[in-house]
C-alpha positions, 0 to 999 in steps of 0.5 A: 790278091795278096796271100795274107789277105785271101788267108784272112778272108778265108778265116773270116768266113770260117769264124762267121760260118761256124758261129752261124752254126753255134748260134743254130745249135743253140736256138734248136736245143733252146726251142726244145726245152720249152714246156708247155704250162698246165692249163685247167680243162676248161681253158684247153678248149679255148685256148685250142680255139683261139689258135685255131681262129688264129691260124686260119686268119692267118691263112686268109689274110696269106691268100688274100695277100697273094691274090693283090699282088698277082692281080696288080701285075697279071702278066709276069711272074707273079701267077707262078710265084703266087701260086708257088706261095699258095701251095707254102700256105697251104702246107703252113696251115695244114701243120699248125692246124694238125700240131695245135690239135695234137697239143695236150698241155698237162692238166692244172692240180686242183 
């Protein structure tokens, strides 16, 4: 391989690199400044609800989802990886459920 070319690949995965982590940088401060809007009292609940109804078939359809695919191949992998994907569920769930309780979105004036 020629020097100019290893130098030109060098420097393409440079740009493409430091424009993955611009792009990156972006997307977090995006995600940040995301407010929530007011939500009259009487709509927190539902809405709470909702998410949570949410989130819990979520994690039903993930664990069903897991056990096709392990039952149609029993004899590999797939009882480690199933189990390793239950225990991603698991957690998944267990923070949406644990920020969805913890949401307060401000209050709507009268």
């Amino acid at each position: 391989m020629s020097q100019e070319r290893f130098v030109g690949i060098v420097v393409g995965l440079t740009t493409a690199a430091i424009t993955l982590l611009v792009l990156g940088q972006f997307e977090r401060e995006a995600e940040g400044k995301v407010e929530l809007e007011c939500i009259a009292p009487t709509e927190r609940e539902r809405v709470r609800e909702i998410a949570l109804r949410g989130i819990d078939t979520g994690f039903e359809q993930a664990i069903a989802h897991l056990f096709d695919v392990w039952v149609k191949d029993p004899e590999t992998e797939q009882p480690k990886r199933a189990r390793v994907g239950t225990t991603n569920a698991i957690n998944a769930h267990a923070r949406a459920r644990k920020l969805t309780l913890a949401c307060d979105p401000p209050s709507c004036a009268p």
